[in-house]
PyMOL Python script that loads the backbone (N, CA, C, O; Angstrom):
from pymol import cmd

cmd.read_pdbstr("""\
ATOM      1  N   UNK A   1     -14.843 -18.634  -7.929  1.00  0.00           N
ATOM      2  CA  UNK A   1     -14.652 -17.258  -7.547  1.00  0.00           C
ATOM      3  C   UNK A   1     -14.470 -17.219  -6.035  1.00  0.00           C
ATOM      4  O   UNK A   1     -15.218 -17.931  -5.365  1.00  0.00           O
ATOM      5  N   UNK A   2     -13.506 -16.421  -5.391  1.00  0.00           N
ATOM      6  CA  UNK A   2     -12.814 -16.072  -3.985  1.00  0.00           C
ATOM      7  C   UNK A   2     -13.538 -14.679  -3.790  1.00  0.00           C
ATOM      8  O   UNK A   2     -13.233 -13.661  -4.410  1.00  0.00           O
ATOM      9  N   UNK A   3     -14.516 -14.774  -2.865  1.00  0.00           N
ATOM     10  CA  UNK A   3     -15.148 -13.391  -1.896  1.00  0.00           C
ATOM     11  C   UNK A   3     -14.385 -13.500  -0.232  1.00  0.00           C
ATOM     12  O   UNK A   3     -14.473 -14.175   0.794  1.00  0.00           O
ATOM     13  N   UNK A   4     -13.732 -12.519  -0.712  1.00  0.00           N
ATOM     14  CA  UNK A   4     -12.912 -12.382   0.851  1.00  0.00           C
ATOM     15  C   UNK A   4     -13.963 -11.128   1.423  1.00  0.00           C
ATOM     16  O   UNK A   4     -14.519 -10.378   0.620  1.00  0.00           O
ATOM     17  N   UNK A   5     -14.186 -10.984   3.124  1.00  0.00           N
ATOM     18  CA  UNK A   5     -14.249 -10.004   3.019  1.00  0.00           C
ATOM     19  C   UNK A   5     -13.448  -9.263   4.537  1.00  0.00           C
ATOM     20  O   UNK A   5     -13.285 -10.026   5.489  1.00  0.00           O
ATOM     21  N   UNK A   6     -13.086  -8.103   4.644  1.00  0.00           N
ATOM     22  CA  UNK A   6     -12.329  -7.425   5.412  1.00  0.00           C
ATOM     23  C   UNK A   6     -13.021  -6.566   6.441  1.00  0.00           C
ATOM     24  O   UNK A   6     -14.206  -6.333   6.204  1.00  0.00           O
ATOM     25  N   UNK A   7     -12.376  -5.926   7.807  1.00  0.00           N
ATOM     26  CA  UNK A   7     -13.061  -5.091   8.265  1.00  0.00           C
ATOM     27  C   UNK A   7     -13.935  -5.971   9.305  1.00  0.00           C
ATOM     28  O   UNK A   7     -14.097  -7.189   9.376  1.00  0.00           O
ATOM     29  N   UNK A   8     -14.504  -4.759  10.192  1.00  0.00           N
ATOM     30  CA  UNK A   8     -15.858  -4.975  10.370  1.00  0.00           C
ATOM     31  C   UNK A   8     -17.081  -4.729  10.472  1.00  0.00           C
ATOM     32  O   UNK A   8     -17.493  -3.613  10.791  1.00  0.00           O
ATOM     33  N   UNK A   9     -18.051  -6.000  10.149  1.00  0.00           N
ATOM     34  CA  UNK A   9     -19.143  -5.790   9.459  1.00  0.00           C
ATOM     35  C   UNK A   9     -20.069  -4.344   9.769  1.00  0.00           C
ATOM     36  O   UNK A   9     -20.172  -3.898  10.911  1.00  0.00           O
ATOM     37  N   UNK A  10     -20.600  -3.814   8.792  1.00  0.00           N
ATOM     38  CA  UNK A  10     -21.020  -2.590   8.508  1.00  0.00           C
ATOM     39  C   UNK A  10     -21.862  -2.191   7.680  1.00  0.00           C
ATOM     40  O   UNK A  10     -21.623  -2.672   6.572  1.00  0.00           O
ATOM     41  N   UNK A  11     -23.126  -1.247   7.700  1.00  0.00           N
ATOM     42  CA  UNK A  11     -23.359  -0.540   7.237  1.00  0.00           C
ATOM     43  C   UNK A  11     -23.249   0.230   5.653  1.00  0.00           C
ATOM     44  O   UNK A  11     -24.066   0.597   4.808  1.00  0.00           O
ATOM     45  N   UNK A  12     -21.795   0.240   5.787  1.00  0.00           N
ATOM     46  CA  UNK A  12     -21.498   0.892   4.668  1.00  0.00           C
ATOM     47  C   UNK A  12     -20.222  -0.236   4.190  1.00  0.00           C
ATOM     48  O   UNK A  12     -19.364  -0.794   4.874  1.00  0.00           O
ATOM     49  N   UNK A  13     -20.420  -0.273   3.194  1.00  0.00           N
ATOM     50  CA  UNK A  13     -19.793  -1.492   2.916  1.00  0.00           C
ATOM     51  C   UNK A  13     -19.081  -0.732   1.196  1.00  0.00           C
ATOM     52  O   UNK A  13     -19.627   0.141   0.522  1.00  0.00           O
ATOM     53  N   UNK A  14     -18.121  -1.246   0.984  1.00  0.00           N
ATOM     54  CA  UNK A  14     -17.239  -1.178  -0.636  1.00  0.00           C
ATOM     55  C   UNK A  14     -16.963  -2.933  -1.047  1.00  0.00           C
ATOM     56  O   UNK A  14     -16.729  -3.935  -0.372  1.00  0.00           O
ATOM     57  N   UNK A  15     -17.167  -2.604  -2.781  1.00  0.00           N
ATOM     58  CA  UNK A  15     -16.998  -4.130  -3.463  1.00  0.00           C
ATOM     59  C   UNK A  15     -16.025  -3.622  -4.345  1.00  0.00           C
ATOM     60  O   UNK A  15     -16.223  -2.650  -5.074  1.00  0.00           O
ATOM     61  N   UNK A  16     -14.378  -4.628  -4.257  1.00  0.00           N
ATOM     62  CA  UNK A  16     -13.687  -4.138  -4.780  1.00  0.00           C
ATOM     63  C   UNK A  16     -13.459  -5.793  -5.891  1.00  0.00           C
ATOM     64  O   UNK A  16     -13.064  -6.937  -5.667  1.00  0.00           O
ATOM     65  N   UNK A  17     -13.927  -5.106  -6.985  1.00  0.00           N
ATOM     66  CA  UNK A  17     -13.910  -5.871  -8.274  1.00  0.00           C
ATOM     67  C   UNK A  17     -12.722  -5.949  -9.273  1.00  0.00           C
ATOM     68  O   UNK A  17     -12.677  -5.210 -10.256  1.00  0.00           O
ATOM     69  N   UNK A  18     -11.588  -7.034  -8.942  1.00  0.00           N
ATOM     70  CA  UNK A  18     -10.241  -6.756 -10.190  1.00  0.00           C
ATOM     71  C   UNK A  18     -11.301  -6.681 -11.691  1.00  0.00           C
ATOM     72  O   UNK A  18     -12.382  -7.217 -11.938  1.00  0.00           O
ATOM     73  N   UNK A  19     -10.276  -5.613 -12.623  1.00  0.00           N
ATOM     74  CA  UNK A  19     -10.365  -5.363 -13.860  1.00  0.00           C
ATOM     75  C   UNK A  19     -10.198  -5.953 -14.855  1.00  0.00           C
ATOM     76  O   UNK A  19     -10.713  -5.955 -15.973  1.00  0.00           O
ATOM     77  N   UNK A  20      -9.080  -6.696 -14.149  1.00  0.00           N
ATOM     78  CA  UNK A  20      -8.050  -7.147 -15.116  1.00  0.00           C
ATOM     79  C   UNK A  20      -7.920  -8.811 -15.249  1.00  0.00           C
ATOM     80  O   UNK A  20      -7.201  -9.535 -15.938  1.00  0.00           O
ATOM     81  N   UNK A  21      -9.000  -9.076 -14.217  1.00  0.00           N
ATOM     82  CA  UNK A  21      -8.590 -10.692 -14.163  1.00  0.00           C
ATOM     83  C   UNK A  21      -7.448 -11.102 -13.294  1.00  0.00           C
ATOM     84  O   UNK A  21      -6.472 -11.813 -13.535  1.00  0.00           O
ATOM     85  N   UNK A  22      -7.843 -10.439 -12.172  1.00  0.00           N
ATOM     86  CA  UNK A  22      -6.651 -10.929 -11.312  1.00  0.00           C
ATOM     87  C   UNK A  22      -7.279 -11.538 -10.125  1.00  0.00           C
ATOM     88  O   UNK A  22      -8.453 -11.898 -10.044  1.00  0.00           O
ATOM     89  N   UNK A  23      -6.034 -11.643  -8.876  1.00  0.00           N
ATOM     90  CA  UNK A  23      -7.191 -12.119  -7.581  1.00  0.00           C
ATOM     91  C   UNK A  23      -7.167 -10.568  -6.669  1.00  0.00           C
ATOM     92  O   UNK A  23      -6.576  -9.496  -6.800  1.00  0.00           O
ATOM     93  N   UNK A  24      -8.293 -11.219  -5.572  1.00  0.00           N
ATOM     94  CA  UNK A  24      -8.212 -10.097  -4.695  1.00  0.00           C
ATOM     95  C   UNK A  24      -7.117  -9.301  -4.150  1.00  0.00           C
ATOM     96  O   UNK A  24      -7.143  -8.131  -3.769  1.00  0.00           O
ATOM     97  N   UNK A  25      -5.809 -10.428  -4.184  1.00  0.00           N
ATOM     98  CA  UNK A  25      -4.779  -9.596  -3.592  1.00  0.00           C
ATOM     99  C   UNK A  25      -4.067  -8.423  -4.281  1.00  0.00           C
ATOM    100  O   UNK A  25      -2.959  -8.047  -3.896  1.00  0.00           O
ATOM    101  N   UNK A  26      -4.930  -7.664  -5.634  1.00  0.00           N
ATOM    102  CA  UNK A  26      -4.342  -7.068  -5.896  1.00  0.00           C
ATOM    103  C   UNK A  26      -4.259  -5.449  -5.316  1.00  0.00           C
ATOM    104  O   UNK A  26      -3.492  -4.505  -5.505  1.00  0.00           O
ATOM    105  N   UNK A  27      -5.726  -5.727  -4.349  1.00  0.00           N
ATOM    106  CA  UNK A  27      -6.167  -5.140  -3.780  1.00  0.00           C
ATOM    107  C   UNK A  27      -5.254  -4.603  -2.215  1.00  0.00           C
ATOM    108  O   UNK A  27      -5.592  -3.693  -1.458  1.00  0.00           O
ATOM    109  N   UNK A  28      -4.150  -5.436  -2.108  1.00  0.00           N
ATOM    110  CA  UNK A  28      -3.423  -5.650  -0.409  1.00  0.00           C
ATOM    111  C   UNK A  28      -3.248  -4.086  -0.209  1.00  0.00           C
ATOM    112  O   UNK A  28      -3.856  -3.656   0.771  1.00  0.00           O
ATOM    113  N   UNK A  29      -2.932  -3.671  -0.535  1.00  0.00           N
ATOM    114  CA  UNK A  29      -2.592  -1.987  -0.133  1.00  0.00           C
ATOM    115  C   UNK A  29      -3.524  -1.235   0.423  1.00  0.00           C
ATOM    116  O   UNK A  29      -3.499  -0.591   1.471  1.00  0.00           O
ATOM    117  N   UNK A  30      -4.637  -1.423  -0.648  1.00  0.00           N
ATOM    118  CA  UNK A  30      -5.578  -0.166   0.266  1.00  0.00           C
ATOM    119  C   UNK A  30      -6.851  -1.208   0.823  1.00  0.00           C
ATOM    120  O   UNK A  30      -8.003  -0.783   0.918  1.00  0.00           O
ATOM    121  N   UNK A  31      -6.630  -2.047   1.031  1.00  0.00           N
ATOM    122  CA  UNK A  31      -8.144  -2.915   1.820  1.00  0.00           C
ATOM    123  C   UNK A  31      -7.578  -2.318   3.457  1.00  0.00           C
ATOM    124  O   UNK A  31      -8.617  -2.150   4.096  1.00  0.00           O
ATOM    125  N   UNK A  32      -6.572  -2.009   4.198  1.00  0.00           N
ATOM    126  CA  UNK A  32      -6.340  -1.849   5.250  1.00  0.00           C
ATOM    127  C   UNK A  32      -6.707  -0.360   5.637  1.00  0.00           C
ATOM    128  O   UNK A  32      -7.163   0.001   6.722  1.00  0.00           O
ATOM    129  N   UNK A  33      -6.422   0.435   4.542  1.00  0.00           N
ATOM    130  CA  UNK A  33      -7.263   1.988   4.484  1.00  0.00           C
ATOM    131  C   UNK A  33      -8.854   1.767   4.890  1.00  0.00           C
ATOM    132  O   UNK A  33      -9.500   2.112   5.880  1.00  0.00           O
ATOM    133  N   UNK A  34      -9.184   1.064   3.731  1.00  0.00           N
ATOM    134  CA  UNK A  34     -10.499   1.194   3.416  1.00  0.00           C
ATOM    135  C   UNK A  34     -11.437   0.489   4.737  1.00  0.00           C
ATOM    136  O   UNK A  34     -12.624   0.706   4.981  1.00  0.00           O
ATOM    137  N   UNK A  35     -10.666  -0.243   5.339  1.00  0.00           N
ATOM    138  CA  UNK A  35     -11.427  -1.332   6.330  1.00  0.00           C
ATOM    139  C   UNK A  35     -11.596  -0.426   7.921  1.00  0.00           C
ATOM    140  O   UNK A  35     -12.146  -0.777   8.965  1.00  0.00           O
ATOM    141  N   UNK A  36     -10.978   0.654   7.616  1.00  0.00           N
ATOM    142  CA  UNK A  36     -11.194   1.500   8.781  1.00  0.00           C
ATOM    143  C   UNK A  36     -12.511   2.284   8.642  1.00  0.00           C
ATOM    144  O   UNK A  36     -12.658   3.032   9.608  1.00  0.00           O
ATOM    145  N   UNK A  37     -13.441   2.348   7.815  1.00  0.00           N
ATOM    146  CA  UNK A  37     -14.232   3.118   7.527  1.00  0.00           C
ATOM    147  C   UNK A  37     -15.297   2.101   6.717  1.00  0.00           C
ATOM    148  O   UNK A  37     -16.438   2.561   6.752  1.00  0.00           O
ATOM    149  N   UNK A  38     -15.227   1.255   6.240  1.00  0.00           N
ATOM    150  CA  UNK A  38     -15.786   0.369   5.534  1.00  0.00           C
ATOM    151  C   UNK A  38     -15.211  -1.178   6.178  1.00  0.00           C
ATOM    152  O   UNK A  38     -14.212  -1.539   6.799  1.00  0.00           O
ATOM    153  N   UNK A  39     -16.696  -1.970   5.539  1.00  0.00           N
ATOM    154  CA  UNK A  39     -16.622  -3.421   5.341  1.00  0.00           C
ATOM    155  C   UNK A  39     -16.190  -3.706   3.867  1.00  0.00           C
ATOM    156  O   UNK A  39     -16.858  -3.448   2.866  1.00  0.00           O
ATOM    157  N   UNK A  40     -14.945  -4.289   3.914  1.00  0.00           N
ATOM    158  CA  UNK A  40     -14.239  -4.223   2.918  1.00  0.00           C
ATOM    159  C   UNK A  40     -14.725  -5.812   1.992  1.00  0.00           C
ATOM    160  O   UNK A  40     -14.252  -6.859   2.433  1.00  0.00           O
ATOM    161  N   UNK A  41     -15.544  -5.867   0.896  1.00  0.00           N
ATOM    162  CA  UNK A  41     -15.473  -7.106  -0.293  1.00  0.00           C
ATOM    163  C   UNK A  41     -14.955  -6.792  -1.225  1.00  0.00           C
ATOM    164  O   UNK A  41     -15.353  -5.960  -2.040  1.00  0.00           O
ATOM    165  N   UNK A  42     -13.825  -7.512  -1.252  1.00  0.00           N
ATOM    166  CA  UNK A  42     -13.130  -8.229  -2.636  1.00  0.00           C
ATOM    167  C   UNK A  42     -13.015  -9.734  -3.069  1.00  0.00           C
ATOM    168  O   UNK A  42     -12.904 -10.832  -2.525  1.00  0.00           O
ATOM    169  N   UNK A  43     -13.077  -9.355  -3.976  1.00  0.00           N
ATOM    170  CA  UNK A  43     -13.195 -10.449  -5.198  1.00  0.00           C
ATOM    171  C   UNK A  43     -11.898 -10.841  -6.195  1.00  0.00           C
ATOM    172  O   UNK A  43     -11.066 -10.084  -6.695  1.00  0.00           O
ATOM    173  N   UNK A  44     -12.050 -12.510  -6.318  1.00  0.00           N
ATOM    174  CA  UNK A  44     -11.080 -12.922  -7.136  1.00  0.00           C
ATOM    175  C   UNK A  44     -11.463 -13.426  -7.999  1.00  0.00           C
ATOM    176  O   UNK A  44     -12.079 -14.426  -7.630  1.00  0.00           O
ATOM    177  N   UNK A  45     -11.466 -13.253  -9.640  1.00  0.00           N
ATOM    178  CA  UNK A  45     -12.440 -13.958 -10.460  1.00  0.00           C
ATOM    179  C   UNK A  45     -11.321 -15.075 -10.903  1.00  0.00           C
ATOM    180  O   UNK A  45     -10.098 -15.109 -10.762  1.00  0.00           O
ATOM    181  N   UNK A  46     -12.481 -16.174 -11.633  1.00  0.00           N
ATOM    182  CA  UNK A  46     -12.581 -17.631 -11.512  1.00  0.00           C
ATOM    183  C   UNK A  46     -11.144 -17.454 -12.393  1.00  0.00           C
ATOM    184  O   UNK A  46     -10.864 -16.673 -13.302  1.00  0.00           O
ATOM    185  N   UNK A  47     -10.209 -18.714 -11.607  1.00  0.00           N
ATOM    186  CA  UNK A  47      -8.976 -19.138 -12.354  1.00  0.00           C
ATOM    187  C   UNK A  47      -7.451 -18.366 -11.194  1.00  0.00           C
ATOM    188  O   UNK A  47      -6.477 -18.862 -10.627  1.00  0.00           O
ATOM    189  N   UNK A  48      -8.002 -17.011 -11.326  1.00  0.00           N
ATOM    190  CA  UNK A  48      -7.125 -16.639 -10.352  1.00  0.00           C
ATOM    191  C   UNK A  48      -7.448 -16.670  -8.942  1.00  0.00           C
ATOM    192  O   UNK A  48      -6.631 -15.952  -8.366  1.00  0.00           O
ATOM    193  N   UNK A  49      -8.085 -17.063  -8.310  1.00  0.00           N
ATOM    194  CA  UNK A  49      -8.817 -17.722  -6.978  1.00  0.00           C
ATOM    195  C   UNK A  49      -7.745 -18.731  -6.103  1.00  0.00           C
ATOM    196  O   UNK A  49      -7.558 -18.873  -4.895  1.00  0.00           O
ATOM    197  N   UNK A  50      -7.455 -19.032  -6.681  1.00  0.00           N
ATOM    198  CA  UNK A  50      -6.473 -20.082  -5.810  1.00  0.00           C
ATOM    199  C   UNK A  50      -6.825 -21.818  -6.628  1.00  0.00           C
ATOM    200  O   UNK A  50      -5.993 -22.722  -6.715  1.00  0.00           O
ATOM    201  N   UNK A  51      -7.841 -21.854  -6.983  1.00  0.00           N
ATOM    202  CA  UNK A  51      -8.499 -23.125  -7.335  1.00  0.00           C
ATOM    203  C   UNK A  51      -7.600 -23.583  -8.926  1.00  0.00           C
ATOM    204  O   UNK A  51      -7.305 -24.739  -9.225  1.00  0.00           O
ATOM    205  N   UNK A  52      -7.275 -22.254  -9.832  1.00  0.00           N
ATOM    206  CA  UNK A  52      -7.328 -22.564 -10.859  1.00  0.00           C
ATOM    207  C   UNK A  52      -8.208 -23.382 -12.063  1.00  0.00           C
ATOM    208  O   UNK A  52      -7.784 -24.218 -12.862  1.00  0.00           O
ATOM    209  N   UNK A  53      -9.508 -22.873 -11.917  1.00  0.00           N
ATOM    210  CA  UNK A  53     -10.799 -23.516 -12.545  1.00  0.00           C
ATOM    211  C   UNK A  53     -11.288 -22.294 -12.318  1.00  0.00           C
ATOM    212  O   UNK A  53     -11.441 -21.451 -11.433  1.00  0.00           O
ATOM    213  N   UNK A  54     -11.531 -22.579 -13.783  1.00  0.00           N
ATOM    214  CA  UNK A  54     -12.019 -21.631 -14.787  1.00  0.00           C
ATOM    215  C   UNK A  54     -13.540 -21.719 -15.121  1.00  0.00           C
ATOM    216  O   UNK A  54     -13.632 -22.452 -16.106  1.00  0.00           O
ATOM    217  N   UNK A  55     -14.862 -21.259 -14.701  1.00  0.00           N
ATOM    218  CA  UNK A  55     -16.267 -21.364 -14.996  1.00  0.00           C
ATOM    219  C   UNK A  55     -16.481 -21.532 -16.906  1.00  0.00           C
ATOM    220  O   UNK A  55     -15.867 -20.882 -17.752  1.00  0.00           O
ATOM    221  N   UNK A  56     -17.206 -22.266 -17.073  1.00  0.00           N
ATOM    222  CA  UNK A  56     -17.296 -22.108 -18.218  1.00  0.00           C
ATOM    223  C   UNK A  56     -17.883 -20.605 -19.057  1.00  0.00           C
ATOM    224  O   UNK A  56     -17.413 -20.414 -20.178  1.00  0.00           O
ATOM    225  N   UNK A  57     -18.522 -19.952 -18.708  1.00  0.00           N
ATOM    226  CA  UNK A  57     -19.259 -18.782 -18.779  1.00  0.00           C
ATOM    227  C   UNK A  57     -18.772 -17.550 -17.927  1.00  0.00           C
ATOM    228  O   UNK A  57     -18.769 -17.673 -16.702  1.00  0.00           O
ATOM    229  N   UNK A  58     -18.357 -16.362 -18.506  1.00  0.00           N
ATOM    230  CA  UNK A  58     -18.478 -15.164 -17.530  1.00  0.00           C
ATOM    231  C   UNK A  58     -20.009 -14.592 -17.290  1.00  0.00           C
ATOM    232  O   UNK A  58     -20.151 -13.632 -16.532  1.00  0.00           O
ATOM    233  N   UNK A  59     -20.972 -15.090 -17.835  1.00  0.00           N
ATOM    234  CA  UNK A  59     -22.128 -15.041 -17.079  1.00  0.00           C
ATOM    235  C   UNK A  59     -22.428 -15.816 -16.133  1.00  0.00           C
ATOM    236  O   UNK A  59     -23.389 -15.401 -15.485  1.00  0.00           O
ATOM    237  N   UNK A  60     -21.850 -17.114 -15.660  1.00  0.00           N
ATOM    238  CA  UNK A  60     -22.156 -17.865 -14.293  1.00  0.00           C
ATOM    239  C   UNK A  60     -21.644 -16.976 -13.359  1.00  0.00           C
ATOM    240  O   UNK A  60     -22.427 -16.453 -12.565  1.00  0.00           O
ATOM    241  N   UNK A  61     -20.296 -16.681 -13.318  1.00  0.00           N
ATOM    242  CA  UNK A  61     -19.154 -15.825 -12.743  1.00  0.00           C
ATOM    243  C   UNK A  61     -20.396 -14.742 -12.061  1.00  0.00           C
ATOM    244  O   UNK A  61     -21.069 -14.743 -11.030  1.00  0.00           O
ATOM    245  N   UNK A  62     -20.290 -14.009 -13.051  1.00  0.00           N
ATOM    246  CA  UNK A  62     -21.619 -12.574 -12.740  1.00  0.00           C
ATOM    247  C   UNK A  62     -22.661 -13.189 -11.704  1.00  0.00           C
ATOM    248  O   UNK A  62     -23.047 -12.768 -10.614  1.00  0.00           O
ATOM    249  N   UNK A  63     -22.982 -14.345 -12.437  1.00  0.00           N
ATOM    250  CA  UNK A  63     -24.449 -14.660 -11.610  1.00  0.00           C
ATOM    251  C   UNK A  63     -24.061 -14.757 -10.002  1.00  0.00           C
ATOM    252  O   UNK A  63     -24.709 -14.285  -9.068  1.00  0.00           O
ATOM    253  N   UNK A  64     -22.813 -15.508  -9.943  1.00  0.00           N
ATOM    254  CA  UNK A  64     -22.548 -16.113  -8.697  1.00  0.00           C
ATOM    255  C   UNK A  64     -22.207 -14.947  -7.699  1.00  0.00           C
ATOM    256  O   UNK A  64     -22.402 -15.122  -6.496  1.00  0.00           O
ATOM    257  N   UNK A  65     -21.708 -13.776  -8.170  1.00  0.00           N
ATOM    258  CA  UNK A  65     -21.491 -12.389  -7.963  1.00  0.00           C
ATOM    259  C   UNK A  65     -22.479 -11.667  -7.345  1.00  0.00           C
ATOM    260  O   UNK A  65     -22.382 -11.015  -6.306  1.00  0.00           O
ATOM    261  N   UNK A  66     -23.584 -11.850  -8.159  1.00  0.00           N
ATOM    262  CA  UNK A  66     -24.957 -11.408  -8.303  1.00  0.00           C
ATOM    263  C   UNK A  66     -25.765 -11.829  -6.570  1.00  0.00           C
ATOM    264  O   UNK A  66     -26.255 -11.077  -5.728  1.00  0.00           O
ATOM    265  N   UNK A  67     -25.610 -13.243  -6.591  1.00  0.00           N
ATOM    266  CA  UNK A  67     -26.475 -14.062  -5.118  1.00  0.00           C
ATOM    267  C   UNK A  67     -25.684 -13.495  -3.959  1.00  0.00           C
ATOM    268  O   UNK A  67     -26.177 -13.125  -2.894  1.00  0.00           O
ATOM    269  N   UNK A  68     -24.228 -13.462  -4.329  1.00  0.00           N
ATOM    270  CA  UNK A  68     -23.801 -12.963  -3.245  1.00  0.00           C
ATOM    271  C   UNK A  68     -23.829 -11.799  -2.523  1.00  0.00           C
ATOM    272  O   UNK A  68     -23.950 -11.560  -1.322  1.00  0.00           O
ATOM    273  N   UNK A  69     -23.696 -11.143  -3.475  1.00  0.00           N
ATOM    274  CA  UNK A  69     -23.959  -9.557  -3.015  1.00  0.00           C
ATOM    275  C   UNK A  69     -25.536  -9.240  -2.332  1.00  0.00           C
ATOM    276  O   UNK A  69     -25.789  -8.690  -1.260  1.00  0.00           O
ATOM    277  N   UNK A  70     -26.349  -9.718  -3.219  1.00  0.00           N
ATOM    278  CA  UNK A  70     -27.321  -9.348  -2.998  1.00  0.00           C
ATOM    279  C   UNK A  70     -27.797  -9.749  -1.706  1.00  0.00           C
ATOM    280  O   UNK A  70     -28.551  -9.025  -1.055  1.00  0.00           O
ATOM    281  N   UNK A  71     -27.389 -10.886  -1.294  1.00  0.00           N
ATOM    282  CA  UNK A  71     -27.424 -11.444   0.335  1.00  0.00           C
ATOM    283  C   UNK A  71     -26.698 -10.440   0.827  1.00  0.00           C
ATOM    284  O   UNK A  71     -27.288  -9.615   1.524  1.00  0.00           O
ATOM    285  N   UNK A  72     -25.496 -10.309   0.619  1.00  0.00           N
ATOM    286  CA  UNK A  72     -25.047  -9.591   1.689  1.00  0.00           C
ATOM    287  C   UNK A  72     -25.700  -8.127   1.984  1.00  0.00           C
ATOM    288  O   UNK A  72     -26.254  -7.822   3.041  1.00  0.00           O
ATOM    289  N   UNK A  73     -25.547  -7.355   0.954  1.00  0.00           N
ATOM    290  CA  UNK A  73     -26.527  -6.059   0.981  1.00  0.00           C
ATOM    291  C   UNK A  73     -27.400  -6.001   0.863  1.00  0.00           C
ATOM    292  O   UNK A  73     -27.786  -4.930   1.330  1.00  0.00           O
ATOM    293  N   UNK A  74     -28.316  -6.656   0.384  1.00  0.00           N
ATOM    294  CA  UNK A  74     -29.903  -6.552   1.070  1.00  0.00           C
ATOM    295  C   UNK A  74     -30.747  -7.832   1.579  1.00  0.00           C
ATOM    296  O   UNK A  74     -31.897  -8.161   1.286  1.00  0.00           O
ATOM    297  N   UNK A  75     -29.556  -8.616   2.664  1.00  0.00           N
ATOM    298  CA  UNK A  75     -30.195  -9.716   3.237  1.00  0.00           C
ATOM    299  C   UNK A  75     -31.353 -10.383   2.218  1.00  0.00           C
ATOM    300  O   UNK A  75     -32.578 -10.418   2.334  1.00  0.00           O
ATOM    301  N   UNK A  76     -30.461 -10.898   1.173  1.00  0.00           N
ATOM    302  CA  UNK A  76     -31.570 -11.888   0.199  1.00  0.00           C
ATOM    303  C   UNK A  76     -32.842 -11.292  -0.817  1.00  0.00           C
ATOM    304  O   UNK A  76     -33.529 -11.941  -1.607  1.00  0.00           O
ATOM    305  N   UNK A  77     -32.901  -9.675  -0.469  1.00  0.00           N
ATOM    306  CA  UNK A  77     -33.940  -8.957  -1.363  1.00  0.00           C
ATOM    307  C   UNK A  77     -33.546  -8.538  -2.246  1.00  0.00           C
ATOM    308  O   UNK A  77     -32.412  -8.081  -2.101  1.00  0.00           O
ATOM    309  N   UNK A  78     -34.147  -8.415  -3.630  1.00  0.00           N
ATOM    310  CA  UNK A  78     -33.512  -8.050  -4.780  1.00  0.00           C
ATOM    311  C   UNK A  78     -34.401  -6.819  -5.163  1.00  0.00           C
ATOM    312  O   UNK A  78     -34.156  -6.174  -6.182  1.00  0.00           O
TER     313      UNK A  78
END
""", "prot")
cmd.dss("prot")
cmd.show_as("cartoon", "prot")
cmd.util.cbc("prot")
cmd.orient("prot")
């Protein structure tokens, strides 16, 4: 999984999650809106990342989702 993130760092922050199984870039249009007002995270889930490897589980995926965020927005507290 690909965590880009945009902007700068902030406060108020948006997580922009593809639907569809795509990568972050599906996002290119409005991350440049959004980064004026926000710290912009997006996400590329596993396969469309650039790597092409695929997690065995969409619960690892989640999990790995899960550590990250949670560091980032509440510095490691859950």
């Amino acid at each position: 999984m690909e965590i880009r993130e945009f902007g700068e760092e902030n406060s108020r922050k948006i997580v922009l999650i593809p639907g569809n199984m795509m990568c972050w870039r599906q996002f290119e249009n409005v991350i440049p809106l959004l980064s004026k007002e926000y710290q912009v995270i997006a996400v590329s889930t596993d396969g469309y990342d650039g790597t092409g490897e695929i997690m065995a589980h969409p619960e690892l995926m989640a999990n790995e989702m899960r550590r990250f965020l949670t560091a980032e927005l509440y510095g490691g507290k859950s």
